[in-house]
N, C-alpha and C positions, 0 to 999 in steps of 0.2 A: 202161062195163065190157065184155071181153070177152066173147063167149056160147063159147070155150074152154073147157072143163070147168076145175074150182075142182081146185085141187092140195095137197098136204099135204107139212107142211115138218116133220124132226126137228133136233134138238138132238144134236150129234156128240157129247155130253159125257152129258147127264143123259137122254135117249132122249124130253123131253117133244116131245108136238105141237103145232104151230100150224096150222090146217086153216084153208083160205082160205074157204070155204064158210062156217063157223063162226065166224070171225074167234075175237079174245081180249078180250070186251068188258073184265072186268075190268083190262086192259092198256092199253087207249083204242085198239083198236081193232074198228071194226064188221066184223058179220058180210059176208062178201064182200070185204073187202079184200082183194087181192090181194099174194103175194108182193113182188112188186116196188114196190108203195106202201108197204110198212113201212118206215119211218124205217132210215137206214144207222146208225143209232148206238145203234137198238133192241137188245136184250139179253133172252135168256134168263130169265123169270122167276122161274125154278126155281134157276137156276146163275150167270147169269149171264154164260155165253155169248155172245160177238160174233155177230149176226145172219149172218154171214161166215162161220161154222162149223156151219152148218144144211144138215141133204142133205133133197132132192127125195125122197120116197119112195111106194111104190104100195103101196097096203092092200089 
Protein backbone atom coordinates (compact mmCIF):
# COMPACT_ATOMS: atom_id res chain seq x y z
CA UNK A 1 0.00 0.00 0.00
CA UNK A 2 1.02 3.47 -0.85
CA UNK A 3 1.80 5.73 2.38
CA UNK A 4 0.14 8.74 -0.28
CA UNK A 5 -2.74 9.94 1.54
CA UNK A 6 -6.20 7.87 0.94
CA UNK A 7 -8.47 9.65 -1.59
CA UNK A 8 -12.29 10.04 -2.02
CA UNK A 9 -14.12 9.04 -5.17
CA UNK A 10 -17.91 10.47 -6.19
CA UNK A 11 -20.46 8.93 -8.21
CA UNK A 12 -21.10 11.63 -11.33
CA UNK A 13 -24.75 10.34 -11.28
CA UNK A 14 -26.04 9.71 -7.67
CA UNK A 15 -23.24 12.09 -5.66
CA UNK A 16 -22.57 8.72 -3.43
CA UNK A 17 -18.89 8.28 -1.88
CA UNK A 18 -16.36 5.76 -1.96
CA UNK A 19 -13.52 6.89 0.45
CA UNK A 20 -10.34 4.83 0.01
CA UNK A 21 -9.47 5.07 3.67
CA UNK A 22 -12.96 3.59 4.54
CA UNK A 23 -13.25 1.30 1.76
CA UNK A 24 -17.09 -0.29 1.10
CA UNK A 25 -17.10 -3.34 3.23
CA UNK A 26 -20.65 -4.13 2.58
CA UNK A 27 -19.45 -3.97 -1.40
CA UNK A 28 -16.44 -6.49 -0.81
CA UNK A 29 -14.32 -4.14 -0.38
CA UNK A 30 -11.74 -3.49 2.60
CA UNK A 31 -11.12 -0.55 4.29
CA UNK A 32 -7.87 1.06 2.49
CA UNK A 33 -8.44 -0.23 -0.76
CA UNK A 34 -7.38 1.87 -3.13
CA UNK A 35 -9.01 3.56 -6.03
CA UNK A 36 -7.17 1.80 -8.56
CA UNK A 37 -7.58 -1.84 -7.10
CA UNK A 38 -11.39 -1.53 -7.42
CA UNK A 39 -12.51 -3.97 -10.02
CA UNK A 40 -12.88 -2.16 -13.61
CA UNK A 41 -16.48 -3.59 -13.88
CA UNK A 42 -17.40 -2.52 -10.32
CA UNK A 43 -20.50 -0.26 -10.19
CA UNK A 44 -22.32 2.24 -8.29
CA UNK A 45 -24.16 0.70 -5.62
CA UNK A 46 -26.72 3.31 -5.25
CA UNK A 47 -27.20 3.64 -9.21
CA UNK A 48 -25.36 1.68 -10.63
CA UNK A 49 -22.94 3.73 -12.32
CA UNK A 50 -19.66 2.57 -14.28
CA UNK A 51 -16.80 2.90 -11.86
CA UNK A 52 -15.51 5.00 -15.17
CA UNK A 53 -17.91 7.82 -14.19
CA UNK A 54 -16.63 8.55 -10.73
CA UNK A 55 -14.55 12.05 -10.08
CA UNK A 56 -11.64 12.41 -7.59
CA UNK A 57 -12.85 14.93 -5.17
CA UNK A 58 -11.46 16.94 -2.07
CA UNK A 59 -13.61 17.24 1.25
Amino acid sequence: MSDAGFKIWQCRTCGWIYDEEAGAPDEGLAPGTRWADVPADWACPLCGTPKSDFDMIEL
